[in-house]
ZAMARGU-4260 file (C-alpha; in steps of 0.2 Angstrom, whole numbers, plus 5000, padded with zeros to 4 digits):
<rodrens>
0) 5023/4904/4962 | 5036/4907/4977 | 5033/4897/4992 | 5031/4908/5008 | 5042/4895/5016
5) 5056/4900/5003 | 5054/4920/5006 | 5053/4919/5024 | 5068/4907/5023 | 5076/4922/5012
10) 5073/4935/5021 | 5082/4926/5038 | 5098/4926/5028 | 5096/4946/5026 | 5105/4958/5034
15) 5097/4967/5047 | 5095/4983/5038 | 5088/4974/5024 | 5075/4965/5033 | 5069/4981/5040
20) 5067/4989/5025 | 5058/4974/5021 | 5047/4977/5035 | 5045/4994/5032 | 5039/4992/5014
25) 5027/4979/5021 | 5018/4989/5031 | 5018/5006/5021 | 5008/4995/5006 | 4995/4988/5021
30) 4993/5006/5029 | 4997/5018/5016 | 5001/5037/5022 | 4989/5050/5020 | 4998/5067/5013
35) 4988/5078/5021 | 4990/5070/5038 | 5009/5070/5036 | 5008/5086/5033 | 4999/5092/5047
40) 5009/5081/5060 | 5024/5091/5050 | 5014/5109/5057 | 5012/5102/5072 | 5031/5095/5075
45) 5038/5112/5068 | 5025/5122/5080 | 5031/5113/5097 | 5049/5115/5093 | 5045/5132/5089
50) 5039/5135/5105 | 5049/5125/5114 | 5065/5136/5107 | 5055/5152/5112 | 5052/5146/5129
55) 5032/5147/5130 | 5034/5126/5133 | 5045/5115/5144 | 5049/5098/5137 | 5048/5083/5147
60) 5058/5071/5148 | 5049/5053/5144 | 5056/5043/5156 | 5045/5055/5167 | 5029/5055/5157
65) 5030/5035/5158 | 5032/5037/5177 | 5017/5049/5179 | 5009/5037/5165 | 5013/5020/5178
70) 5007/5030/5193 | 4991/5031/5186 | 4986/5016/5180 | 4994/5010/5198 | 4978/5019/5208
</rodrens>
């Protein structure tokens, strides 16, 4: 059996690309995706730039949302 030691000692010496895909494998087997879920935050993306092309909403910027967001939690 591989020592963690060894494969966290491994995985230092990878690229950085590498190690995320590491990290992204990692955590798809602890929190696998749901299919239908993906697809409805699919509907939902597709929807809001749908209307955001059509004009019937206004993005935000997020630098503003995060500003309303501080104000907030500053009251």
């Amino acid at each position: 059996m591989i020592k963690t030691e060894d494969i966290v000692e491994h995985i230092q010496s990878l690229p950085i690309d590498k190690r995320l895909q590491l990290i992204d494998s990692l955590l798809c087997l602890l929190n696998p995706s749901d299919a239908a879920i993906d697809q409805e935050w699919a509907r939902v993306a597709h929807d809001r730039m749908n209307e955001i092309r059509s004009g019937s909403a206004t993005p935000v910027l997020a630098t503003d949302v995060f500003a309303r967001i501080d104000k907030r939690l500053a009251t």
